[in-house]
N, C-alpha and C positions, 0 to 999 in steps of 0.2 A: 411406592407410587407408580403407575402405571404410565405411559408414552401419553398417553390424550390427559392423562391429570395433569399430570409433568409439563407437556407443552400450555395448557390453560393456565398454570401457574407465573411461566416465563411471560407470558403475554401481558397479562394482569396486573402482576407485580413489578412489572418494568414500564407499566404506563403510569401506574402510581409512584413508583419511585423517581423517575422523571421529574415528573409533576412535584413532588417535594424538593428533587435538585434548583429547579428553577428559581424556588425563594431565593436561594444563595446565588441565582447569573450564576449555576451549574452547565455544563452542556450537558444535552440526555447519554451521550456515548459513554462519561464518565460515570454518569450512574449504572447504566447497562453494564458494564465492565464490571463495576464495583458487586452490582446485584448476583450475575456470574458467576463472580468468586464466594459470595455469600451462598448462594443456593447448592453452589458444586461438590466435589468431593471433598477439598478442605478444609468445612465447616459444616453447613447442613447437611451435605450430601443428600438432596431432595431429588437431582438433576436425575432419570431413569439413563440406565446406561445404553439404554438402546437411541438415546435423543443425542447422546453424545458421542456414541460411535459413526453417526451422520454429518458431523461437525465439519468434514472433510468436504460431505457433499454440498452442504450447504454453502462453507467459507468460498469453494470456486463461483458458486452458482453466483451467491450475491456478489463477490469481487469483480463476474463474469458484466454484471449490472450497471458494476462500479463504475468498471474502464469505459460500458459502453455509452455512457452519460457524459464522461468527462469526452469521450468522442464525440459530442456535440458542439463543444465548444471550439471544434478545430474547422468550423467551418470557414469557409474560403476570405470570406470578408473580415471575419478575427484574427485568423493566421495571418494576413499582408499587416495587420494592428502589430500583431505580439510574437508572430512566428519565429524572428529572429532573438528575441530577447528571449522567449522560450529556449529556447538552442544553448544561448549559450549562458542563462542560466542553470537549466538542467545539470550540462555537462560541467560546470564547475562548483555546484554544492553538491555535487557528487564525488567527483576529486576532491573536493576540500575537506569532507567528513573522513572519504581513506588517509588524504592525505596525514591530517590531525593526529586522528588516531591511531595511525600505523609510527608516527613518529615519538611520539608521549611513551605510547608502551616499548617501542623498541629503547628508548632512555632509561626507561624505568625496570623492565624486564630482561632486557638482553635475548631478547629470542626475537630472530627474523620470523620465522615459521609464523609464531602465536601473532604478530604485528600486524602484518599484512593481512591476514586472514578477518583478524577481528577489524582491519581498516575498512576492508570490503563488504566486511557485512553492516559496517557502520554507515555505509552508500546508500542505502536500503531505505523508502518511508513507505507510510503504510498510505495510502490512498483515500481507503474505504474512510479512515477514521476525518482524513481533512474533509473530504466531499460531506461526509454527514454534518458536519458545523457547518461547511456554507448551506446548508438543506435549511438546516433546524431554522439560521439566523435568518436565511433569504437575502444571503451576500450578493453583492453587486456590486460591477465596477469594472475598471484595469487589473486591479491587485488582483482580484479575485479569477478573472478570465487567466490573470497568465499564471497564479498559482495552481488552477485546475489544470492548463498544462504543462506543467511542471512534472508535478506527481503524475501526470498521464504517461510523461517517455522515462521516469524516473527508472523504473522497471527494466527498462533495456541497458542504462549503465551500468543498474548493479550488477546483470547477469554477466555482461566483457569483465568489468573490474574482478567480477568473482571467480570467476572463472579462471584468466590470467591468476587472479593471486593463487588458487588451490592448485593451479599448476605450480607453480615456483615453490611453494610450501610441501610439496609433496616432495619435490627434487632434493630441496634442502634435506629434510628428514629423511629421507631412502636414500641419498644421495643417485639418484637414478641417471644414466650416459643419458644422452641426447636431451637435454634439458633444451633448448633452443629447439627441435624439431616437435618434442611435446609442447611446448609454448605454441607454434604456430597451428599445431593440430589443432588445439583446445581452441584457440581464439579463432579459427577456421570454425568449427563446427557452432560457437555461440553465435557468428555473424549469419551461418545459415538459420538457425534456428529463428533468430527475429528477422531475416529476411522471408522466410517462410511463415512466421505470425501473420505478414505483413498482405503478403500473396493470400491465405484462408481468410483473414478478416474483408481483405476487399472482394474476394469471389464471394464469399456467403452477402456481402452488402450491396453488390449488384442480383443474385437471389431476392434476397428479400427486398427492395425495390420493384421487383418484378411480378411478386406476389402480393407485394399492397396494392398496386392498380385493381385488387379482382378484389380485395377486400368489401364489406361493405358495414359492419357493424364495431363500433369499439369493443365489442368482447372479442372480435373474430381480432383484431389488434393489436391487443392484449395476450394471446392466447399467443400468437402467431412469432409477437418480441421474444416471452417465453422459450418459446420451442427454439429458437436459434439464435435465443442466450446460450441455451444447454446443447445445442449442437457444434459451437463455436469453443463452448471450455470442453467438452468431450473429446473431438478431434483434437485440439491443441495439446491435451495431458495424453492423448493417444500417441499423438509423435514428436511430445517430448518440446512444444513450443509454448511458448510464455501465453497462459491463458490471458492476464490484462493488454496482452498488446494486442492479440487477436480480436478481442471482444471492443478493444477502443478504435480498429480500423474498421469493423464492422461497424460504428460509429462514425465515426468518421465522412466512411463511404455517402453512406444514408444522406448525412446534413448537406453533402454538397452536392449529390446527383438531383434531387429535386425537394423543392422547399414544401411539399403534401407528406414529406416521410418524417415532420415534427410529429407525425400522429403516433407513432411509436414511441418516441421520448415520450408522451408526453401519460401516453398508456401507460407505462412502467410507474411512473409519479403516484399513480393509483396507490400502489402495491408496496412502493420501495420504504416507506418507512415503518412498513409492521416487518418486512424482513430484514430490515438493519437492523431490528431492534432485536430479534430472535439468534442473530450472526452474531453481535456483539455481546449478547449476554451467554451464548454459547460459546466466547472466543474467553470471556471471565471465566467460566468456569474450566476450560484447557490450560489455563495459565495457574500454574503451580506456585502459589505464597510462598510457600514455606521455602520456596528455591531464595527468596529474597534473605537469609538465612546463608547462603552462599555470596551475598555481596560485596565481595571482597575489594581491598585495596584497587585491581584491574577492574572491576566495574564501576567504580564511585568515577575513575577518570576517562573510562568510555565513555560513561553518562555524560560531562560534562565536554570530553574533546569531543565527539559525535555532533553535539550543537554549535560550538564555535564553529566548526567545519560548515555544516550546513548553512550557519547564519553569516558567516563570513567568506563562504564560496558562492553565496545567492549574490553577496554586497558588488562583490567584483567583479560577478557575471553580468547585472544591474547595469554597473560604470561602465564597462566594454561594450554593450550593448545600447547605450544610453537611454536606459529604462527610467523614469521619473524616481525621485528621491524616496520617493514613499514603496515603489518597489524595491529598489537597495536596502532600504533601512529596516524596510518588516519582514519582506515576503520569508527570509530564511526561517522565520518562529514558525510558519505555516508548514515547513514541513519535520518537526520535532518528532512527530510518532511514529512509531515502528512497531512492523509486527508479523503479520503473516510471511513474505518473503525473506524477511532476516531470521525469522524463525526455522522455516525451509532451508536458509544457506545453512543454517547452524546445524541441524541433523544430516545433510549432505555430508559436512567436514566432521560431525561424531560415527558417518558409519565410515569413511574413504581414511580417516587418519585419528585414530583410538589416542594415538600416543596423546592428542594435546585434545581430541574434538569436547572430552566429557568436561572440562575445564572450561573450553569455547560455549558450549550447550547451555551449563547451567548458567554462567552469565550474562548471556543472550536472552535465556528465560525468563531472568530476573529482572535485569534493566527493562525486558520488554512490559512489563506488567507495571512499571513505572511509569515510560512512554505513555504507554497507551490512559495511565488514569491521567499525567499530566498533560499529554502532548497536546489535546483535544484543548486546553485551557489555553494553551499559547498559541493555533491557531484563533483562539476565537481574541486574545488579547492583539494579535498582528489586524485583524479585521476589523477592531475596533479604534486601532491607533490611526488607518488609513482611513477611516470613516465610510466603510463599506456594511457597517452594521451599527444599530444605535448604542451608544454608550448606556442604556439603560435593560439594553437587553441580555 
C-alpha cells in the first residue's frame, strides 16, 4: 500500500470506527489507538512505513497544538479562579505517582536504581490523550479549566523529577565521585531548559501578536497558527527545550495580550480533530502488543501504584489548595494516561543505563499501550462524576 492509500485508509477507517465506538459511550482516542494497533505492524501491517517513519514529526507537531490550546485556558481571569490550586495540584500528583511507585517496587524489588527511575517516569501524563475527551465531550466547568492546567505544567515536573532521579540512578550503578555536584549540574541545567521554554514561548507570542494585526483572512490565520506551531516545537527540539511548554507559553501569551488573538485558537479548531485522529492512530500503531507479553509482576503494580499516586496526590493538592470536593475527588482519574513523554523518558534511561533501561523500556511500553486504551475512559468517567459532560454521552 502506497503513503496516499495508506493515509486515506487511517482517515476513513478511524471515522468509521469512531462512529461504531460511540454505541458503547466509547471515546474516539480509544478507538484511534485500538485501530493503530490493528492497521500497524502487529497485525495487518497496512500502515506504509514511510507514514510511520513521520510519526516523530507528526507526535511533536500535534502535541505542539496540544500545549498551545491548553495555553488558552491560562488566561489572566482563569489563573486568579485556579492558578493556585493548579500549582499545587500539579506539583503533588506528580510527587505522589513518584512517590508510590518508587516506594511499592523498592519493597518488592530491592533496587534503588530500578525505583526511582520508574517513580519518575510514573510523574509523566499524556496531555494530548485528556484534552481530546474534553474536545470530543465539550467539557466545561471548574474541573475541567483546572484539569487542562494540570496536564499543561505537568511536563515540567516530570522533566526536574526525571532528571534528579537518572542522576542519582546513574550514581548508584557506576557508583560515580561527586554525586552531589552531578545532582546540582543536572537539576541546574533542567531549570534552564524550562526557563528557556518559557522565554521562546513568550517571544514567539508577542511575534505573532504582531503579525495578526496585518492579518486579514481566516485562511491567512490559520496558515500563520500553523507555521509558528512548527517554529516553536522546531527551535525547542533544536536546543533541547520542552516542546509542550513552549508551545503552551506561546499560548499563553496570545490569550492575555489581547482578547482579537482568540482568532488563532479558534483557526486551529478547524483542523485539530482530523489531526488527533491521524497522531493517535499513528501512536497505536508505534505501540508494540506483543510487549504486553513482557508484563510482568513490576508492571501489574506500576499500573496500579502510578494511579493511586496520581489520584491521591490530586486529592491532597485539592485539600491544600481548597479546591471544591469534586476537584479532590475526581480530577486525579483525569490524568491516568500516559504516553509520549514517559515513553521519551523510557528510551533516554535504555540508551544512558543498558544495565536496567531494556527491563525500564519494555514495561513502560506495555503499561503504556494500556494507559492509553484505558486512560481516556477514566478521564471521560471523572467528567462525567462532576457533571461537566452528560451522563448519556
Amino acid at each position: 500500500m502506497n503513503s496516499l492509500l495508506g493515509a486515506g485508509v487511517i482517515f476513513l477507517s478511524g471515522l468509521l470506527l469512531a462512529r461504531a465506538f460511540r454505541w458503547f459511550k466509547i471515546p474516539s482516542i480509544t478507538a484511534y489507538l485500538i485501530l493503530g494497533i490493528i492497521l500497524g505492524p502487529v497485525f495487518l501491517n497496512v500502515i506504509p512505513g514511510k507514514i510511520i517513519s513521520i510519526s516523530g514529526l507528526i507526535s511533536n507537531f500535534v502535541l505542539g497544538i496540544v500545549a498551545f490550546s491548553i495555553g488558552r485556558t491560562f488566561h489572566r481571569e482563569n489563573f486568579r479562579l485556579f492558578g493556585r490550586q493548579v500549582l499545587w495540584i500539579s506539583i503533588l500528583e506528580a510527587i505522589g505517582a513518584w512517590f508510590m511507585v518508587t516506594v511499592i517496587l523498592l519493597i518488592v524489588f530491592k533496587s534503588i536504581a530500578v525505583a526511582i527511575v520508574f517513580g519518575a517516569i510514573a510523574s509523566a501524563t499524556a496531555p494530548a490523550a485528556t484534552i481530546m475527551v474534553i474536545r470530543e465531550y465539550k467539557a466545561r466547568g471548574p474541573v475541567t479549566n483546572t484539569l487542562l492546567g494540570v496536564v499543561a505544567i505537568d511536563d515540567a515536573w516530570c522533566l526536574i523529577i526525571f532528571a534528579i532521579s537518572l542522576a542519582v540512578s546513574k550514581a548508584i550503578l557506576f557508583h560515580q565521585p561527586g554525586t552531589q555536584l552531578m545532582l546540582i549540574n543536572v537539576f541546574t541545567k533542567s531549570i534552564i531548559e524550562i526557563i528557556g521554554a518559557f522565554f521562546l514561548g513568550a517571544i514567539l507570542g508577542l511575534m505573532l501578536d504582531f503579525v495578526g494585526k496585518i492579518l486579514r483572512t481566516p485562511e491567512e490565520v490559520l496558515t500563520v497558527s500553523i507555521g509558528f506551531i512548527f517554529v516553536a516545537a522546531g527551535i525547542s527540539m533544536h536546543f533541547n527545550l520542552s516542546v509542550l511548554l513552549t508551545c503552551m507559553v506561546l499560548g499563553l501569551a496570545l490569550t492575555n495580550i489581547r482578547n482579537a488573538n482568540e482568532q488563532f485558537f479558534e483557526s486551529l479548531q478547524k483542523v485539530d480533530t482530523t489531526l488527533f485522529l491521524f497522531f493517535f492512530v499513528l501512536a497505536g500503531a508505534n505501540l508494540e502488543i506483543n510487549q504486553l507479553e513482557n508484563l510482568s509482576v513490576m508492571g501489574v503494580f506500576y499500573l496500579i501504584f502510578r494511579i493511586i499516586g496520581k489520584v491521591g496526590g490530586a486529592y491532597i493538592g485539592g485539600k491544600i489548595s481548597n479546591a471544591s470536593s469534586q476537584i479532590q475527588k475526581y480530577l486525579g482519574w483525569g490524568l491516568v494516561p500516559q504516553a509520549g513523554v514517559a515513553l521519551g523518558c523510557a528510551l533516554v534511561v535504555k540508551s544512558e543505563l543498558p544495565e536496567i533501561g531494556g527491563l525500564i523500556f519494555s514495561t513502560i511500553v506495555a503499561t503504556t499501550v494500556i494507559y492509553e486504551i484505558f486512560g481516556p475512559l477514566c478521564t471521560k468517567y471523572a467528567l462525567i462524576k462532576t457533571g461537566e459532560i452528560e451522563e448519556k454521552a
